[in-house]
C-alpha positions in Angstrom: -15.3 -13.0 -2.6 -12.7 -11.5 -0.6 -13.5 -7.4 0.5 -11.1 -5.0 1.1 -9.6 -1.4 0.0 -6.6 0.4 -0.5 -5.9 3.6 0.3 -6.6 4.9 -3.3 -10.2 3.6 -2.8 -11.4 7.2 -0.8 -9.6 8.5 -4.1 -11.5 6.7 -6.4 -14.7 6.9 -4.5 -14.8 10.6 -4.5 -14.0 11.0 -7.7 -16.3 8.9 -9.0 -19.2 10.5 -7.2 -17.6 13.7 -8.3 -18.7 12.6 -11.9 -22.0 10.8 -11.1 -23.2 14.6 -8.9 -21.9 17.0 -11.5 -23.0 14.8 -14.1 -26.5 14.9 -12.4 -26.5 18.6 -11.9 -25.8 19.9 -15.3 -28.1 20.4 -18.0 -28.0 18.0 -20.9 -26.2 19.1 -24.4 -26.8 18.4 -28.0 -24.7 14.7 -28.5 -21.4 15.2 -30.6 -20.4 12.8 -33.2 -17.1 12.3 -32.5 -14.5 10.1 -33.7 -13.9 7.5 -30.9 -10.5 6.8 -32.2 -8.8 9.4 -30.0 -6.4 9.6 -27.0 -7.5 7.2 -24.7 -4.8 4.2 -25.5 -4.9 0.6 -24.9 -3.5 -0.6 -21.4 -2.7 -3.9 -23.9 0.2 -1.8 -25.7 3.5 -0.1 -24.7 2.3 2.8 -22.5 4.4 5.4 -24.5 2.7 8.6 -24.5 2.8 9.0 -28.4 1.3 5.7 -29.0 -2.6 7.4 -29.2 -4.5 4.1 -29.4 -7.7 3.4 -28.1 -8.7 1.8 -24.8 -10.2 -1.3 -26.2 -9.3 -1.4 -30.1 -10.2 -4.1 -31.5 -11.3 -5.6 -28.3 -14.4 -3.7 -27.4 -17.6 -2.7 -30.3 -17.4 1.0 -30.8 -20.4 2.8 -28.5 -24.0 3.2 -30.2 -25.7 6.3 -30.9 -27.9 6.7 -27.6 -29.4 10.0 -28.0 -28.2 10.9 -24.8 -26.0 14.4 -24.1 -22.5 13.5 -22.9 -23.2 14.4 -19.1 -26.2 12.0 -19.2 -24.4 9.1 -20.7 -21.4 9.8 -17.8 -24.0 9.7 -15.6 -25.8 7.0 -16.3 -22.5 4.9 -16.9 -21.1 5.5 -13.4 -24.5 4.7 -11.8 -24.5 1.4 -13.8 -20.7 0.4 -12.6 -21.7 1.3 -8.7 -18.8 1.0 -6.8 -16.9 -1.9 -8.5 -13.6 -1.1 -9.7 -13.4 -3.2 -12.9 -16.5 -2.2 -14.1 -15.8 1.7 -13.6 -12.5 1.4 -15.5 -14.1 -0.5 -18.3 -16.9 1.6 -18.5 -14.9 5.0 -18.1 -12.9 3.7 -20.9 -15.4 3.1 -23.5 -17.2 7.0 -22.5 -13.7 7.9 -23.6 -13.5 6.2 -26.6 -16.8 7.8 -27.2 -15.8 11.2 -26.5 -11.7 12.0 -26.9 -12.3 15.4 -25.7 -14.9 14.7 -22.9 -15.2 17.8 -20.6 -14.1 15.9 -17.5 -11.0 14.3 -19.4 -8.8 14.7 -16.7 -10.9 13.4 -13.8 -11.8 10.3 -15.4 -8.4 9.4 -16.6 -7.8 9.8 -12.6 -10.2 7.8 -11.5 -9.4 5.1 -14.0 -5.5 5.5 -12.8 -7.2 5.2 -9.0 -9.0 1.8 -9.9 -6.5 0.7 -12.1 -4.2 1.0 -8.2 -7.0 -1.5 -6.7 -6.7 -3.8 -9.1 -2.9 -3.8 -9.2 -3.2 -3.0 -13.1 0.7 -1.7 -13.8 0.0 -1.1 -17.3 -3.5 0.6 -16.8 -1.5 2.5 -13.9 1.9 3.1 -15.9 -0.9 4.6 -19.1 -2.7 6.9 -16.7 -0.5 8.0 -14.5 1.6 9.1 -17.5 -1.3 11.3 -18.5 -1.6 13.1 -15.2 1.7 13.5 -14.9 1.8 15.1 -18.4 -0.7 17.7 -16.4 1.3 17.9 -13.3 4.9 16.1 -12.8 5.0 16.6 -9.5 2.7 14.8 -8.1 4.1 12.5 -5.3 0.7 10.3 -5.1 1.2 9.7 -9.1 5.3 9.5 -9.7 5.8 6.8 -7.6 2.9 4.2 -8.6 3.7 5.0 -12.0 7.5 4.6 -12.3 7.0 1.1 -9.5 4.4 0.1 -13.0 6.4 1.0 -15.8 8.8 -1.4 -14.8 7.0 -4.5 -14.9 6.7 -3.8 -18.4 10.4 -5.2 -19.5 10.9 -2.7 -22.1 14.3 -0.1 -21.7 12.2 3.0 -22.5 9.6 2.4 -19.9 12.7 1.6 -17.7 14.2 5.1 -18.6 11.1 7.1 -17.7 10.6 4.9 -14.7 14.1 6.3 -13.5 13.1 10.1 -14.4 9.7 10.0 -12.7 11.4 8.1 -8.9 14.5 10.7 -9.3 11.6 14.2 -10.1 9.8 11.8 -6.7 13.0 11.9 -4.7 13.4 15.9 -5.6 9.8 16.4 -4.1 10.5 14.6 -1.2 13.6 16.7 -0.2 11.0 19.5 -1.1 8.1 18.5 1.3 10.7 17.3 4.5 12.0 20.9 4.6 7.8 21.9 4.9 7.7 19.2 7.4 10.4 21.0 9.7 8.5 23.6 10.1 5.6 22.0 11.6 4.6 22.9 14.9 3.1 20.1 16.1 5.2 17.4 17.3 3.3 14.4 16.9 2.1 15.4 12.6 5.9 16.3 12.7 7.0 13.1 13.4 4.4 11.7 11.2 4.6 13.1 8.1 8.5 13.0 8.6 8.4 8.9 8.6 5.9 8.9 5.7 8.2 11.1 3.5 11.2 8.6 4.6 9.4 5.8 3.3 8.5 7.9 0.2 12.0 8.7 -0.4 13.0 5.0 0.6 10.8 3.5 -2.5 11.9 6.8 -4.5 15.7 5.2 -4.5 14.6 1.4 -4.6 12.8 2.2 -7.7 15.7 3.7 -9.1 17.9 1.3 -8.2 16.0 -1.3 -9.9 15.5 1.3 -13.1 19.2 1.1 -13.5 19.8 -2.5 -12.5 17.2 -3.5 -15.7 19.6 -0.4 -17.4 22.1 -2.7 -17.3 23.8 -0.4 -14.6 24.4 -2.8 -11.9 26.9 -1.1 -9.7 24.6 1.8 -9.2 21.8 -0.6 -8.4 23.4 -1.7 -5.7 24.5 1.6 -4.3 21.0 2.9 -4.5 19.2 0.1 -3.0 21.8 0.1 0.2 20.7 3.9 0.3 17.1 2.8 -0.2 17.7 0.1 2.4 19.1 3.1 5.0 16.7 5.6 5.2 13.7 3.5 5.4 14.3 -0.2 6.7 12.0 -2.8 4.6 12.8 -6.0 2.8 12.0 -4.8 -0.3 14.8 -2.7 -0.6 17.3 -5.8 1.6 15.9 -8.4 -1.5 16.3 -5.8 -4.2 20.2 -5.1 -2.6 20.6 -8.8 -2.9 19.2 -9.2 -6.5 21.3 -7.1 -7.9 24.6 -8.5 -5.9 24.0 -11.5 -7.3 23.9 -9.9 -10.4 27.3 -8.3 -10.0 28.6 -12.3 -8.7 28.4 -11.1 -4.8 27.6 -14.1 -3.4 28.1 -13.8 0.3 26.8 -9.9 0.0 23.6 -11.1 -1.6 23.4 -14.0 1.4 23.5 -11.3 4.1 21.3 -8.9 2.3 18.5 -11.4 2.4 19.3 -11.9 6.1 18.4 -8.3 6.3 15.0 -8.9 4.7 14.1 -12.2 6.6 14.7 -10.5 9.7 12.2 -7.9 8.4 8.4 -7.9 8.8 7.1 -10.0 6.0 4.6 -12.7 5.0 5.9 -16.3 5.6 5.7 -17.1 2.3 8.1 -14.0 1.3 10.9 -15.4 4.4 10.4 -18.7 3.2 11.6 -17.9 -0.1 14.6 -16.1 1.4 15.7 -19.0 3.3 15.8 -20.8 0.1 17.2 -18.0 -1.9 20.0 -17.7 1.2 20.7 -21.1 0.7 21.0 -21.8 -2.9 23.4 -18.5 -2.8 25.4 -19.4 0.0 26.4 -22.6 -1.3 27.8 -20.6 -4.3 30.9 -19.7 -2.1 30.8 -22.4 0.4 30.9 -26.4 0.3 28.0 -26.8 2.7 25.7 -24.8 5.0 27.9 -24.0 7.9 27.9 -20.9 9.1 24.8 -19.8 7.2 22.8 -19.9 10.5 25.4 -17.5 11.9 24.9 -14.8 9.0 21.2 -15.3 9.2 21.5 -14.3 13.3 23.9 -11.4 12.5 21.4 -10.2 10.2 18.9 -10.0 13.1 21.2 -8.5 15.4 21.9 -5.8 13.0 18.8 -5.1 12.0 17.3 -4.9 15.1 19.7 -2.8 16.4 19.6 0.4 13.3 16.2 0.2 14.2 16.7 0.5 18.2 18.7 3.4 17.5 16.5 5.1 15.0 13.9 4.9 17.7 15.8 6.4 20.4 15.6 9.8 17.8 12.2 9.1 16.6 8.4 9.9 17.9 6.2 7.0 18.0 5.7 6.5 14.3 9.0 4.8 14.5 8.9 2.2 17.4 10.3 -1.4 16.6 7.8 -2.8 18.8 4.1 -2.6 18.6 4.0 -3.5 22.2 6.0 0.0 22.8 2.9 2.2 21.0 1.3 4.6 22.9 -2.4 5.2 21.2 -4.5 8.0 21.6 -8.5 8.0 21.7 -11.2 10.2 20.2 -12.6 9.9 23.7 -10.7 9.2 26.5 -7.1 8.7 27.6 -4.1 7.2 26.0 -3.4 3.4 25.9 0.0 1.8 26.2 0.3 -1.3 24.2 2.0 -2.7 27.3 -0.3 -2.5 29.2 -1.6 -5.4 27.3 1.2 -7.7 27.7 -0.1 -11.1 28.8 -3.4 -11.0 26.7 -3.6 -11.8 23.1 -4.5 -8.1 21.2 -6.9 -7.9 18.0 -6.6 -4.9 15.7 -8.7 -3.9 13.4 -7.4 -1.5 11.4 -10.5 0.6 9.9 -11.5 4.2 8.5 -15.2 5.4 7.9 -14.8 5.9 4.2 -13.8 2.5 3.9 -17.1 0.4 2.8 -15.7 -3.0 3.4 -14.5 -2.1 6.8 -18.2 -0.9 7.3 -19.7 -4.5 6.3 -17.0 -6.3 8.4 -17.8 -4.8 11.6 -20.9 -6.9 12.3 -18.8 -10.1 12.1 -15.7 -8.5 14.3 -19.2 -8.7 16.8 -19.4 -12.1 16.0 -16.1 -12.6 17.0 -16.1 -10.4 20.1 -19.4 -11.8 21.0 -17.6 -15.6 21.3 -15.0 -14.2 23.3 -17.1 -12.2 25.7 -15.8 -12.9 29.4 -12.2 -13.9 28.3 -10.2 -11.7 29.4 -7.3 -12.6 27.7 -8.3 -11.3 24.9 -8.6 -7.6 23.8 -10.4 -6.3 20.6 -9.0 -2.7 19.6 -10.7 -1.1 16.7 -7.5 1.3 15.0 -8.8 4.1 13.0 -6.8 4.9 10.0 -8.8 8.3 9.2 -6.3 11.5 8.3 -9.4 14.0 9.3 -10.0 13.0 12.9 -12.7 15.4 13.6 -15.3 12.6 11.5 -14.2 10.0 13.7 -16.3 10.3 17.3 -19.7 11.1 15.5 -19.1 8.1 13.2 -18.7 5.8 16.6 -21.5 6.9 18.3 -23.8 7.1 15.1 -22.5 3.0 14.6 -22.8 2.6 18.4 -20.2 0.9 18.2 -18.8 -0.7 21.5 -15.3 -1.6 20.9 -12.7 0.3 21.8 -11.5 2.7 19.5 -8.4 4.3 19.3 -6.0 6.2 16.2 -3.6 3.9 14.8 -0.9 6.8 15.6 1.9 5.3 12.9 1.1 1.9 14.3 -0.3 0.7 10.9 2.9 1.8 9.4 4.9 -0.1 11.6 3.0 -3.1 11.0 3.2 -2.1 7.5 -0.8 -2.1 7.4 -1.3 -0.6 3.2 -5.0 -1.6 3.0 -8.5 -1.5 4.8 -9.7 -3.4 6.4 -6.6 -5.4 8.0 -6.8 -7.3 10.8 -3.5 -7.8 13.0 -3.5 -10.4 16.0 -0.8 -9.6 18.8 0.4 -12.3 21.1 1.0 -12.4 24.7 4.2 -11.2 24.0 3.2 -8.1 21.7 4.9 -9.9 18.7 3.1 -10.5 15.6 1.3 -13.3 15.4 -1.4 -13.2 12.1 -2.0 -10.6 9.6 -5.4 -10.8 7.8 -5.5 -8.2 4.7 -8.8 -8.0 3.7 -11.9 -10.7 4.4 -14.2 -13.1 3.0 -17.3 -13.0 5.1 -18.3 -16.9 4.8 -15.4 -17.7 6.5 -13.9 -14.8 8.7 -15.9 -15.5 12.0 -14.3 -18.9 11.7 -10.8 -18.3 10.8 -10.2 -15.0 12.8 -11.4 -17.2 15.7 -9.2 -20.0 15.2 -6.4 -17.3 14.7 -7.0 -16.1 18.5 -7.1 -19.6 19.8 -3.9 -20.4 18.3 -2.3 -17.5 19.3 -3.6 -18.0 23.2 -1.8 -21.6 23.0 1.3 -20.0 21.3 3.8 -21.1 23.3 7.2 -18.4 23.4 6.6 -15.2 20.9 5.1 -14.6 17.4 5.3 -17.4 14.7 8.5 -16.3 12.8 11.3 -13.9 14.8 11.5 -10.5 13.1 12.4 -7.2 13.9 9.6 -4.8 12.9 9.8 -1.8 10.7 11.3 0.9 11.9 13.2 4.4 10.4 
């Protein structure tokens, strides 16, 4: 089993023991008879808001009379689904069957939309996030996941609300960057500015690919090169170059997937590029000539937006991980370069994050095997937003690696879940990316990783120019 959590987990873990302590605290009440037929709707059907089905009908037996109050029963449920996902969602969906008008409505349709995220569930996350929204539609954390799920469903009228919630997301952004510029501190100033440009980047990719499936192909494109410019990804490069193709841009399309393979991605993503490059280049052209060319101009291009963005950006926005500067909870600051030469391990952690908390002992494993090389260097990257937990949570571990805040270095290495191990090589490129672990295995394979990346001859494995904005 593979371990690992997103940054909706601290969400969904707080609001689930929300429910299980209030549920706890209050006094039992008489049991309601209640028809279970009420709003809760099946993530099996079209997630329009009028549609009013239930959760599981016709899938799941309606609940039994337990002769418990409802605050027991919610109780007793969330104690019973511990801190699995798949089991909360399931079981949070039946108490709603069970009681349509449960006092705690709205924080259990959140923490099913939360745990519906983990388990990349678009049409649990398209129904629930519909309902919050419905409560508040503004809500940057729920507009965006919503609209991205609705259209996976292939259906114009999810599409249409998909392109109304990114466009009320891309109004909130604007919103919240004119809060940011009047931050005093420099450093949460740069910060929060680079997170709202990547909120307002997927804001206009996810409209451009509203109106693309609209049938509106021309402003696709024009929003996804938008997308594409205020927050560099390959998302938004692959999404230009889907709908150029569409529109019969052949040679466009080609160099818009240049874009993307020059971006940080996994090798199975650029090696569907270079496949996707070719089979549209040859569209236009006879044979491949000149393809390597547009695939290099790419790079160059890329590589140098994002040079200049950093010249007017704050470290959040460095192309390089090598060129991070990383402060500590006690000590001084570490330059990354100071570490050229060595192969760098980064474990990317928080202290709410569980798995993180049962993959430490085998990052000791790990350490323990490397002990006296000193071309290696573990860094443990802390991820928390509330830094003041941090240096009671290290010494209360005893931890003995050292631990520094990740400082906008996870979003440069595009780092969206916990834990995530990233292995630098000698050359501060990218070399491996682990999302996640399985723990039979991860000694083993995070160990080989470091091997191979100390007999890495010349920089990372694939040539790519990191995220920048």
């Amino acid at each position: 089993m593979r371990f690992g959590c997103r940054s909706l987990t601290i969400a969904f873990a707080v609001l689930t023991m929300s429910l299980l302590c209030t549920a706890r605290e209050r006094p039992g009440t008489a049991l309601q008879q209640q028809d279970p037929a009420g709003e809760a709707q099946s993530p099996s059907t079209s997630p329009s808001p009028s549609n009013g089905r239930p959760a599981n009908a016709g899938a799941e037996e309606q609940p039994k009379d337990t002769g418990q109050s409802e605050e027991q029963e919610l109780s007793m449920l969330v104690q019973q689904a511990g801190r699995s996902p798949i089991d909360m969602v399931r079981e949070l969906e039946k108490f709603l069957l069970r009681y349509p008008d449960a006092k705690r409505k709205d924080e259990i349709n959140r923490a099913i939309f939360a745990g519906a995220m983990q388990l990349h569930d678009d049409r649990r996350v398209a129904v629930y996030g519909e309902r919050l929204l419905k409560k508040d539609g503004n809500e940057m954390g729920v507009l965006g996941p919503t609209a991205k799920a609705l259209l996976t469903l292939d259906d114009p009228e999810a599409a249409r609300r998909a392109l109304g919630y990114a466009q009320q997301l891309e109004s909130e952004a604007h919103a919240a960057a004119k809060m940011v510029d009047q931050e005093s501190d420099s450093h949460e100033r740069a910060k929060r500015a680079f997170e709202l440009d990547r909120v307002l980047g997927d804001a206009l990719l996810t409209q451009a690919n509203a109106n693309g499936l609209l049938g509106k192909t021309d402003e696709a494109i024009r929003l996804s090169a938008q997308a594409f410019d205020i927050n560099l990804n390959a998302e938004s490069a692959r999404a230009r170059a889907r709908w150029l193709e569409k529109a019969g841009r052949f040679d466009e399309a080609v160099m818009a997937l240049a874009d993307a393979f020059a971006l940080p991605d996994t090798s199975d993503a650029h090696a569907k590029d270079r496949q996707k490059m070719g089979e549209l280049y040859r569209k236009d052209h006879s044979s491949y000539v000149g393809l390597g060319d547009l695939v290099l101009a790419g790079y160059d291009r890329v590589t140098s937006v994002a040079n200049e963005r950093n010249k007017k950006a704050g470290n959040t926005a460095r192309t390089k991980p090598i060129d991070f500067h990383l402060s500590s909870p006690s000590g001084p600051d570490l330059s990354l370069e100071s570490l050229r030469g060595k192969v760098v391990v980064l474990d990317f952690w928080a202290t709410w994050c569980q798995p993180c908390r049962v993959q430490r002992p085998l990052y000791e494993q790990v350490e323990e095997r490397f002990k006296g090389d000193d071309r290696v260097v573990f860094l443990a990257i802390n991820s928390d937003e509330q830094r003041d937990v941090v240096p009671r949570f290290v010494k209360d571990q005893k931890w003995t690696t050292p631990v520094y805040y990740e400082d906008g270095l996870g979003a440069a290495l595009s780092v969206t879940s916990l834990p995530t191990t990233i292995l630098l090589d000698k050359q501060g490129e990218l070399f491996s990316k682990l999302v996640g672990f399985t723990p039979t295995n991860f000694v083993d394979l995070l160990s080989d990783r470091i091997r191979e990346a100390l007999n890495a001859k010349g920089g990372g494995a694939t040539p790519m120019a990191a995220q920048a904005n």
